[in-house]
PDB file of N, CA, C and O in Angstrom:
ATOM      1  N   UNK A   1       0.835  -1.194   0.000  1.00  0.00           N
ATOM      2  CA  UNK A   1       0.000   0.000   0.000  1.00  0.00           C
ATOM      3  C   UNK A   1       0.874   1.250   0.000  1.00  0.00           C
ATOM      4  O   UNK A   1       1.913   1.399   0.645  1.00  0.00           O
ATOM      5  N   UNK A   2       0.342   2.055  -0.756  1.00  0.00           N
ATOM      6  CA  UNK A   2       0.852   3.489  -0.422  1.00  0.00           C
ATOM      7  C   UNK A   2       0.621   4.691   0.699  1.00  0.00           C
ATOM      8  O   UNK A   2      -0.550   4.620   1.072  1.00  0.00           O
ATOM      9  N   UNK A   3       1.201   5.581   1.251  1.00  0.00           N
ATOM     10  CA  UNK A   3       1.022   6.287   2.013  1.00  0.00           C
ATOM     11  C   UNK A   3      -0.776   6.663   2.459  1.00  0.00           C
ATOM     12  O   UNK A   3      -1.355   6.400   3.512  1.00  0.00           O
ATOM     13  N   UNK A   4      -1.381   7.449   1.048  1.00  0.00           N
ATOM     14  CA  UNK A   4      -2.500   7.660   1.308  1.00  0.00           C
ATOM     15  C   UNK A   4      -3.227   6.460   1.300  1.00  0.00           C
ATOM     16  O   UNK A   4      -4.421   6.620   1.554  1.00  0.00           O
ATOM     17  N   UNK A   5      -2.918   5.460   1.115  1.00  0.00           N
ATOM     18  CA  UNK A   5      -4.185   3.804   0.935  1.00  0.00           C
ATOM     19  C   UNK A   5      -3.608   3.619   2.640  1.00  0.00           C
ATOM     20  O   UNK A   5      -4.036   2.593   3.170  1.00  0.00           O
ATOM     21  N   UNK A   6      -2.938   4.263   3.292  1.00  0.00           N
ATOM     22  CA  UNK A   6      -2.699   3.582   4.576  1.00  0.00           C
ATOM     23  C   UNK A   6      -3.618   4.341   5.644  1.00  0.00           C
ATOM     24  O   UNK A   6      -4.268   3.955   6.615  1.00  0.00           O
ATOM     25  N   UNK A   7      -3.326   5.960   4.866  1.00  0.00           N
ATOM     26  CA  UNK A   7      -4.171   7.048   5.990  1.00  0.00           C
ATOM     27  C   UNK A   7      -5.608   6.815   5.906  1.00  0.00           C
ATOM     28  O   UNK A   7      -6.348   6.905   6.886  1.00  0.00           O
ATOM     29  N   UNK A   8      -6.212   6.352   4.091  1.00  0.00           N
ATOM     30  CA  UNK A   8      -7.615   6.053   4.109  1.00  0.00           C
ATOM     31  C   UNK A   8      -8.012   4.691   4.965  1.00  0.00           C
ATOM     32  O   UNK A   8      -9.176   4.503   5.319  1.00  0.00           O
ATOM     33  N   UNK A   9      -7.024   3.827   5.246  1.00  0.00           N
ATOM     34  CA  UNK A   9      -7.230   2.562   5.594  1.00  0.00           C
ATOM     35  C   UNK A   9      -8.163   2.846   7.424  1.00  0.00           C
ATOM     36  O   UNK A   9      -9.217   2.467   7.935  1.00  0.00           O
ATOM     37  N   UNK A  10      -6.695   3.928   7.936  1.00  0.00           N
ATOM     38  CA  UNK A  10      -6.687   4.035   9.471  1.00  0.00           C
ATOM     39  C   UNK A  10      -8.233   5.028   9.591  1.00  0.00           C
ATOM     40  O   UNK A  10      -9.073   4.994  10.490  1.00  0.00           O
ATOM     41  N   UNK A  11      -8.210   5.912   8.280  1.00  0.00           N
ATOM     42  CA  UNK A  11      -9.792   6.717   8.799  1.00  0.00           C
ATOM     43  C   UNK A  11     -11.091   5.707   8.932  1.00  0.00           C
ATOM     44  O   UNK A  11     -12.168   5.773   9.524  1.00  0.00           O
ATOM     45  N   UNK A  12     -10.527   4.858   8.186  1.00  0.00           N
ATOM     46  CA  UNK A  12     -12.032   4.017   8.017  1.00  0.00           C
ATOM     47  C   UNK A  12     -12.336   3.144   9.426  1.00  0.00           C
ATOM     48  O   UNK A  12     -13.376   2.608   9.810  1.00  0.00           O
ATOM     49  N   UNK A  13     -10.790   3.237  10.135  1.00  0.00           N
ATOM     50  CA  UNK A  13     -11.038   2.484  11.456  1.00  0.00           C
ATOM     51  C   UNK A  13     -11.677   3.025  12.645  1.00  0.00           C
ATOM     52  O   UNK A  13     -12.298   2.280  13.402  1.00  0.00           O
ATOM     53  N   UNK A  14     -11.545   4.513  12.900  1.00  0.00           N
ATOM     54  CA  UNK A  14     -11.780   5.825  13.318  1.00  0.00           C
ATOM     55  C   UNK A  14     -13.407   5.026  14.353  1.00  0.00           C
ATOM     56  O   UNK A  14     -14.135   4.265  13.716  1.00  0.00           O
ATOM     57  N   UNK A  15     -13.611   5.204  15.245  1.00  0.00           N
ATOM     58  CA  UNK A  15     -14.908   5.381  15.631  1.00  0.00           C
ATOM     59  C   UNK A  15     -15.625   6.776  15.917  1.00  0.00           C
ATOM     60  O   UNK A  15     -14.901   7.683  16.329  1.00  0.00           O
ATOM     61  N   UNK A  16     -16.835   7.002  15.756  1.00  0.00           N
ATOM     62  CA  UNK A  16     -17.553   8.399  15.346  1.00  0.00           C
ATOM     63  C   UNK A  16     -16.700   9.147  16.002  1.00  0.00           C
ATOM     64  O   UNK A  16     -15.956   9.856  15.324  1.00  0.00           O
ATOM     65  N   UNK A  17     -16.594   9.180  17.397  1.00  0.00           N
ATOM     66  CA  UNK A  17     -16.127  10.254  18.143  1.00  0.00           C
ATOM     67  C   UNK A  17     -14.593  10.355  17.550  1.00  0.00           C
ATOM     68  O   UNK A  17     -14.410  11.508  17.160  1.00  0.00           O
ATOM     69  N   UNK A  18     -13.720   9.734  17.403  1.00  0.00           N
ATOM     70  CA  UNK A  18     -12.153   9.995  16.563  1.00  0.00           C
ATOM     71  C   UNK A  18     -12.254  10.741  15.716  1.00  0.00           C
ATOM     72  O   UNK A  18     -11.722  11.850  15.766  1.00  0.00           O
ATOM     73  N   UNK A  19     -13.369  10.091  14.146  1.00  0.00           N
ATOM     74  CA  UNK A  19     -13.765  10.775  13.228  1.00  0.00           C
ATOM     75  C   UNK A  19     -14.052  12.194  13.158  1.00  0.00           C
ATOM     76  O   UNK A  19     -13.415  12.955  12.431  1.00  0.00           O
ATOM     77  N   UNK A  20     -15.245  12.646  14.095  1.00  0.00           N
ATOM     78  CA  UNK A  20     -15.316  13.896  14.565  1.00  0.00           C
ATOM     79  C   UNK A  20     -13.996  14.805  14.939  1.00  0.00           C
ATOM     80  O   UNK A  20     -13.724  15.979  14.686  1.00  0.00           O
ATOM     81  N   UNK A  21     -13.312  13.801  15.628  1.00  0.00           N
ATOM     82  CA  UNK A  21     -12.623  14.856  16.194  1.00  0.00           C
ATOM     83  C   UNK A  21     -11.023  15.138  15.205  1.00  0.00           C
ATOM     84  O   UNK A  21     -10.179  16.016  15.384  1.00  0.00           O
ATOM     85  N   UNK A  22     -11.056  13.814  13.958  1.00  0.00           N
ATOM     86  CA  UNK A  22     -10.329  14.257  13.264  1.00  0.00           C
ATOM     87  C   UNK A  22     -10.618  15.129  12.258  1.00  0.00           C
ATOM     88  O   UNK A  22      -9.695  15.599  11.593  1.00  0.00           O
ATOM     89  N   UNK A  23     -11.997  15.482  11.993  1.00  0.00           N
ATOM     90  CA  UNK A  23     -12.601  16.158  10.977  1.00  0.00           C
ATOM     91  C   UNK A  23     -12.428  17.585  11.672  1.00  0.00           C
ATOM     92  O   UNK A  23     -12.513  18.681  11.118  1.00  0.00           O
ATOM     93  N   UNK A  24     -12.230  17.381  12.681  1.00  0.00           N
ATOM     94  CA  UNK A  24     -11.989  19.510  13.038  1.00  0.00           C
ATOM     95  C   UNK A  24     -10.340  19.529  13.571  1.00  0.00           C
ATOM     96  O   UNK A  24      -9.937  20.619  13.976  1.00  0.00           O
ATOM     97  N   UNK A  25      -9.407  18.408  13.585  1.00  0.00           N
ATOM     98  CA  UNK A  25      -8.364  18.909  13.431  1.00  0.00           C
ATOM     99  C   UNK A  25      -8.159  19.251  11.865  1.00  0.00           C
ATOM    100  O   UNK A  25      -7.711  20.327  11.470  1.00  0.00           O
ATOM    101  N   UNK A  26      -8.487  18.358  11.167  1.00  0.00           N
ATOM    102  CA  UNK A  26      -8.190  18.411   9.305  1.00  0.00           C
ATOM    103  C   UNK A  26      -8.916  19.810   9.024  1.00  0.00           C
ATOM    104  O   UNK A  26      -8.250  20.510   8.262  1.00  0.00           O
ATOM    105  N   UNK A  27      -9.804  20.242   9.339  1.00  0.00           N
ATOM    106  CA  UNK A  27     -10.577  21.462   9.000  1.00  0.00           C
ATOM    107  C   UNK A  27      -9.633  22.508   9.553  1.00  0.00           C
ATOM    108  O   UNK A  27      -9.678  23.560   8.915  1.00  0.00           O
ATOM    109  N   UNK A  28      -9.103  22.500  10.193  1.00  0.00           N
ATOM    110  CA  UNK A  28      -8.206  23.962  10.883  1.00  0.00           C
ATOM    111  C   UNK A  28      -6.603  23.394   9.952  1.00  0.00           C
ATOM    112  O   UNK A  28      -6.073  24.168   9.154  1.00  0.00           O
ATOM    113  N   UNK A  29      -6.042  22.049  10.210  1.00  0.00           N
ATOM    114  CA  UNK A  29      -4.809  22.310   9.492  1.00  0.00           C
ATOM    115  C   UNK A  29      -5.366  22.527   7.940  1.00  0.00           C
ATOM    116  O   UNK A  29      -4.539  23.198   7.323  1.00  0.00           O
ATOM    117  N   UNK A  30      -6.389  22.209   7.204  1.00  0.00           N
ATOM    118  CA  UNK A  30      -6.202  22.919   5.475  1.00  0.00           C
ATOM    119  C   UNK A  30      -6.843  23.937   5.753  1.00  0.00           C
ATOM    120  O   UNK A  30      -6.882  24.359   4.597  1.00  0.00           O
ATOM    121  N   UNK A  31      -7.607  25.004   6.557  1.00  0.00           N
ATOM    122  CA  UNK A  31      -7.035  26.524   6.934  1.00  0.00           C
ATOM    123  C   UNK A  31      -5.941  26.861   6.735  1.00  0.00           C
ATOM    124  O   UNK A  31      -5.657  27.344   5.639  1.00  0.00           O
ATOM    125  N   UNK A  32      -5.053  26.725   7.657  1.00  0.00           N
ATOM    126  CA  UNK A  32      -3.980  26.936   8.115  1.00  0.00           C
ATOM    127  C   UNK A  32      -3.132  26.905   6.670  1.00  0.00           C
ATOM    128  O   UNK A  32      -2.492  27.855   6.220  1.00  0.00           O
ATOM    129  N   UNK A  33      -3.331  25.149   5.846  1.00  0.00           N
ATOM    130  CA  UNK A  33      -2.455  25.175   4.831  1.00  0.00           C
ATOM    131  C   UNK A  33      -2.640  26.456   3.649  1.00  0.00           C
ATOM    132  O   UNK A  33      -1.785  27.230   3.219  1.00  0.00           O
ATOM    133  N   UNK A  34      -3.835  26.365   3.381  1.00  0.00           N
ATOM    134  CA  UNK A  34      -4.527  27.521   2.067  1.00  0.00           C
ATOM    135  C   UNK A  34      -4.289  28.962   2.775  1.00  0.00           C
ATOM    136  O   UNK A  34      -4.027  29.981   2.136  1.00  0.00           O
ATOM    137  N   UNK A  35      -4.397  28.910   3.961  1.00  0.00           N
ATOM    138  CA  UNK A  35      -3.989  30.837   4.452  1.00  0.00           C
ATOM    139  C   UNK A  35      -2.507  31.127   4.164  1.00  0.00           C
ATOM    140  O   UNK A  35      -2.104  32.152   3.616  1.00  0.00           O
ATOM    141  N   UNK A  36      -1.624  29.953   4.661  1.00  0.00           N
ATOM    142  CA  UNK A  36       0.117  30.043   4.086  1.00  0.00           C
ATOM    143  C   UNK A  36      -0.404  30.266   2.220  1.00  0.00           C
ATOM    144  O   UNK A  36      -0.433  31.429   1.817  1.00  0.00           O
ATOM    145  N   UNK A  37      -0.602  29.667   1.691  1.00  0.00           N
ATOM    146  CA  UNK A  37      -0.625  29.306   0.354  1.00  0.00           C
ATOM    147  C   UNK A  37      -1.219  30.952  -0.437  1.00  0.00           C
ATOM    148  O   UNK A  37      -1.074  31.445  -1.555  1.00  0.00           O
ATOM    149  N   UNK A  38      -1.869  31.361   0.742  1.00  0.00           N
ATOM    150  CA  UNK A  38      -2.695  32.648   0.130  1.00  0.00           C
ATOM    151  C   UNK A  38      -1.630  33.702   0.423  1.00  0.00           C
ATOM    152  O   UNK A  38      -1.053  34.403  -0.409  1.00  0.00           O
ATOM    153  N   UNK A  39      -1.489  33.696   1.573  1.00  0.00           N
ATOM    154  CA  UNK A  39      -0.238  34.453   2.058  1.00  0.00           C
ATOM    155  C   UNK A  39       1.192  35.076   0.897  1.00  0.00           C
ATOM    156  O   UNK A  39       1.553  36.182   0.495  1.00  0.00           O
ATOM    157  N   UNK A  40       1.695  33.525   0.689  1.00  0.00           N
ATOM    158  CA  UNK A  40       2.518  33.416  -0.298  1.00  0.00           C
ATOM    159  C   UNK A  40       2.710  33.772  -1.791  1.00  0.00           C
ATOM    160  O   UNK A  40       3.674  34.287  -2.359  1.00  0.00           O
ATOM    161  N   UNK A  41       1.258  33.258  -2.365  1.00  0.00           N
ATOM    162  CA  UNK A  41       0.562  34.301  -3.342  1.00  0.00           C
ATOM    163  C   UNK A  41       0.634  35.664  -3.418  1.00  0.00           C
ATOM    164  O   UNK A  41       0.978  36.189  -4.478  1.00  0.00           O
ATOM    165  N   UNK A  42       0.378  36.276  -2.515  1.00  0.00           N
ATOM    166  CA  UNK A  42       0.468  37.640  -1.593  1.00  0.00           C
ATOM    167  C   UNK A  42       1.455  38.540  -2.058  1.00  0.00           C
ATOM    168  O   UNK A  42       1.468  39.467  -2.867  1.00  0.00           O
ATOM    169  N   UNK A  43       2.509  37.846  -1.101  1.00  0.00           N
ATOM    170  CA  UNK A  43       3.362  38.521  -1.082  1.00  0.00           C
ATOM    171  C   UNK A  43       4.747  38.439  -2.047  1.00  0.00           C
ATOM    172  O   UNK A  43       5.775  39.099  -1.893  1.00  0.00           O
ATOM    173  N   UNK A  44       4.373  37.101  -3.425  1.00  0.00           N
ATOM    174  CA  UNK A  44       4.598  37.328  -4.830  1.00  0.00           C
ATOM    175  C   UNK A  44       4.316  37.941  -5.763  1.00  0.00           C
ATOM    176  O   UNK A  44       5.024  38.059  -6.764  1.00  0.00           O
ATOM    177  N   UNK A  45       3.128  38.482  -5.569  1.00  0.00           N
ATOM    178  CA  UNK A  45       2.751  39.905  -6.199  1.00  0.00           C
ATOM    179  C   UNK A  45       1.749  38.799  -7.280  1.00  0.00           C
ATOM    180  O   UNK A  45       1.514  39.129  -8.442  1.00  0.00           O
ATOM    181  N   UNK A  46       1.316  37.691  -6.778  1.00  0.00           N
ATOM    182  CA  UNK A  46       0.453  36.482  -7.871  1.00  0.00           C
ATOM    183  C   UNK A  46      -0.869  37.333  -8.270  1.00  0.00           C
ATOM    184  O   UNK A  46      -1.397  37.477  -9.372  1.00  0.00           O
ATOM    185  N   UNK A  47      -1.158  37.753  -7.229  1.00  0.00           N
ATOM    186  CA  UNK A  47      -2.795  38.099  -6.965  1.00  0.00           C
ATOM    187  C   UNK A  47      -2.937  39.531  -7.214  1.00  0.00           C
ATOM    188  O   UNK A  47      -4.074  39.936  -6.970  1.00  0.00           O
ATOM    189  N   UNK A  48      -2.072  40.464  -7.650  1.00  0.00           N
ATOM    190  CA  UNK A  48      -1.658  41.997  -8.112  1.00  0.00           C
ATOM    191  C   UNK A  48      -2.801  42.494  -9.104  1.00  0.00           C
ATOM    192  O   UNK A  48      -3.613  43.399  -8.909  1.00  0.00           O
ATOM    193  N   UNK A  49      -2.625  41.497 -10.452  1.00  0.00           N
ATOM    194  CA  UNK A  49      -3.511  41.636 -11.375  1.00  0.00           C
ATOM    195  C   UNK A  49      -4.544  41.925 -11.197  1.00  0.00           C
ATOM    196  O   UNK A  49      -4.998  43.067 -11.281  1.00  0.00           O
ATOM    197  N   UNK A  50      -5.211  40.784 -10.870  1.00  0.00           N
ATOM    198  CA  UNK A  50      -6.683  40.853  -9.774  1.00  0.00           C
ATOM    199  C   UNK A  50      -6.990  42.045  -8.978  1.00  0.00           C
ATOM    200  O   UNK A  50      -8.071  42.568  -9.250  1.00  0.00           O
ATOM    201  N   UNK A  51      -6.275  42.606  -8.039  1.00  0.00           N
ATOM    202  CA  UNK A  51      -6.746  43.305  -7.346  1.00  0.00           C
ATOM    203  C   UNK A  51      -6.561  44.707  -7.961  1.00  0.00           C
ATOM    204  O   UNK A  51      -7.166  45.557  -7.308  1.00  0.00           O
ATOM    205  N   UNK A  52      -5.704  45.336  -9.341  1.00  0.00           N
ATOM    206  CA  UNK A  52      -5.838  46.066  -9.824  1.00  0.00           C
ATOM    207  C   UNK A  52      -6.713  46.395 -10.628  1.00  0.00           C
ATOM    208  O   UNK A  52      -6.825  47.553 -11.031  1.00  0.00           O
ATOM    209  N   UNK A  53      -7.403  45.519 -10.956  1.00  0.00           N
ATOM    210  CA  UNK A  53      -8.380  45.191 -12.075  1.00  0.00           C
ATOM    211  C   UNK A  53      -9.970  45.430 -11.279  1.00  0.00           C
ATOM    212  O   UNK A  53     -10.973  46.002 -11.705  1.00  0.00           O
ATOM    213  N   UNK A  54      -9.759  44.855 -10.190  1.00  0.00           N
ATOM    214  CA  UNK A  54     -10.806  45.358  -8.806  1.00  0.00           C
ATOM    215  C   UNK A  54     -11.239  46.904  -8.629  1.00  0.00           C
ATOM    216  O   UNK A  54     -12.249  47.607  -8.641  1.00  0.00           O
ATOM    217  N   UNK A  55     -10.024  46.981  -8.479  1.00  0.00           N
ATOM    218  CA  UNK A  55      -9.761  48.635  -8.207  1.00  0.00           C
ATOM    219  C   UNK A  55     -10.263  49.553  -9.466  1.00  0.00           C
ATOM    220  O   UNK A  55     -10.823  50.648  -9.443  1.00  0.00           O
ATOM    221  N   UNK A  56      -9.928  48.851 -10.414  1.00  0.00           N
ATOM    222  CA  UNK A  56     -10.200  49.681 -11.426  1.00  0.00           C
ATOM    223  C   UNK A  56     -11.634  49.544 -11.907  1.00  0.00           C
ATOM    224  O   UNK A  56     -12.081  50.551 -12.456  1.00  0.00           O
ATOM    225  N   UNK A  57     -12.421  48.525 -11.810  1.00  0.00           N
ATOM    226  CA  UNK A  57     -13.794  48.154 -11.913  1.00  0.00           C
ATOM    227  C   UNK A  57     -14.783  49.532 -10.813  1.00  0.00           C
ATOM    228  O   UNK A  57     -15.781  50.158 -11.172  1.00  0.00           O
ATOM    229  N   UNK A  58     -14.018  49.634  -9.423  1.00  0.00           N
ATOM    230  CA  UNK A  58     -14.657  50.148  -8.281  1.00  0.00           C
ATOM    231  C   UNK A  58     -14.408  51.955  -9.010  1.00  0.00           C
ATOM    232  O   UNK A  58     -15.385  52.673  -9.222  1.00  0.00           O
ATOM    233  N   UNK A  59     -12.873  52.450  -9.314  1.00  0.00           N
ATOM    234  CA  UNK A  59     -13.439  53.258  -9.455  1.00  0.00           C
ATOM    235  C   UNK A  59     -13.671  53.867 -10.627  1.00  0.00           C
ATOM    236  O   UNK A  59     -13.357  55.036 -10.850  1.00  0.00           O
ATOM    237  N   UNK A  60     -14.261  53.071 -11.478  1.00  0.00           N
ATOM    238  CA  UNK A  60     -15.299  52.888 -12.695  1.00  0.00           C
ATOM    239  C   UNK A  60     -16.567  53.256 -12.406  1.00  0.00           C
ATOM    240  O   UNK A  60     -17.259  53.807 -13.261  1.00  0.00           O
ATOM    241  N   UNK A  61     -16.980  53.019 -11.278  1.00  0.00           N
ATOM    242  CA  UNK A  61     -18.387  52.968 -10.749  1.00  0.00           C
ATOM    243  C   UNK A  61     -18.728  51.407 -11.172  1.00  0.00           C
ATOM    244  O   UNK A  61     -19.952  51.322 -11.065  1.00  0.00           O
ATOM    245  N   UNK A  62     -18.245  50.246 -11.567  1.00  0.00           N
ATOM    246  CA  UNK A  62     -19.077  48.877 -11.960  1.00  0.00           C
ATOM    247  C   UNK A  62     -19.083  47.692 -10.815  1.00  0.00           C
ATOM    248  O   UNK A  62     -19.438  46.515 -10.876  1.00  0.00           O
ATOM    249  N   UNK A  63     -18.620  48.379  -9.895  1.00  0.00           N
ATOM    250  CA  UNK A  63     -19.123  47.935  -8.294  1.00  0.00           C
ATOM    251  C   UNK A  63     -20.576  47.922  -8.072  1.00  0.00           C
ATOM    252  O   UNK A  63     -21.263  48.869  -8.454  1.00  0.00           O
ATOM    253  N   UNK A  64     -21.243  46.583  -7.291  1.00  0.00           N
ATOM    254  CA  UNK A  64     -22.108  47.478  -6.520  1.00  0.00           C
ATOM    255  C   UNK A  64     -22.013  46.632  -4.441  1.00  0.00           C
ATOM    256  O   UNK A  64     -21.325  45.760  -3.910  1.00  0.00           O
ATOM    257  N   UNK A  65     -22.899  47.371  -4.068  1.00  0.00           N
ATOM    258  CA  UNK A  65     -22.790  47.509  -2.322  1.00  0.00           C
ATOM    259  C   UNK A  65     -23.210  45.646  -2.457  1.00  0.00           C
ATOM    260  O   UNK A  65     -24.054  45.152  -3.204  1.00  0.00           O
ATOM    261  N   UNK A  66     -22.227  44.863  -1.389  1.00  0.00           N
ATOM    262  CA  UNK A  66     -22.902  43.543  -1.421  1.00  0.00           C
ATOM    263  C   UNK A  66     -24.205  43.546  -0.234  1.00  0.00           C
ATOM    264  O   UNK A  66     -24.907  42.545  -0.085  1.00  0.00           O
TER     265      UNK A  66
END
């Protein structure tokens, strides 16, 4: 077996309460992973485009109030 055929193996062993309680550690670490990942984006200047293009939509007037 491979790594992940071992981790799916051990979730399936999990009883509810484990399960649960691995489903809100996994929910905060891929937070955690995608906020680094966004972060990083960030502060590569990835996401620049986008937010100039934002900016320029808003002061266009082709915004509206959400």
């Amino acid at each position: 077996m491979n790594n992940l055929e071992d981790i799916e193996q051990a979730i399936k062993q999990l009883s509810p309460e484990e399960l649960a309680a691995f489903r809100t550690w996994f929910a905060e670490f891929d937070a955690k992973v995608w906020d680094q990942k966004f972060e990083a984006d960030v502060a590569a200047g990835k996401l620049d485009a986008l937010a100039e293009k934002a900016l320029k939509h808003l002061r266009e007037g082709r915004c509206t109030d959400l």
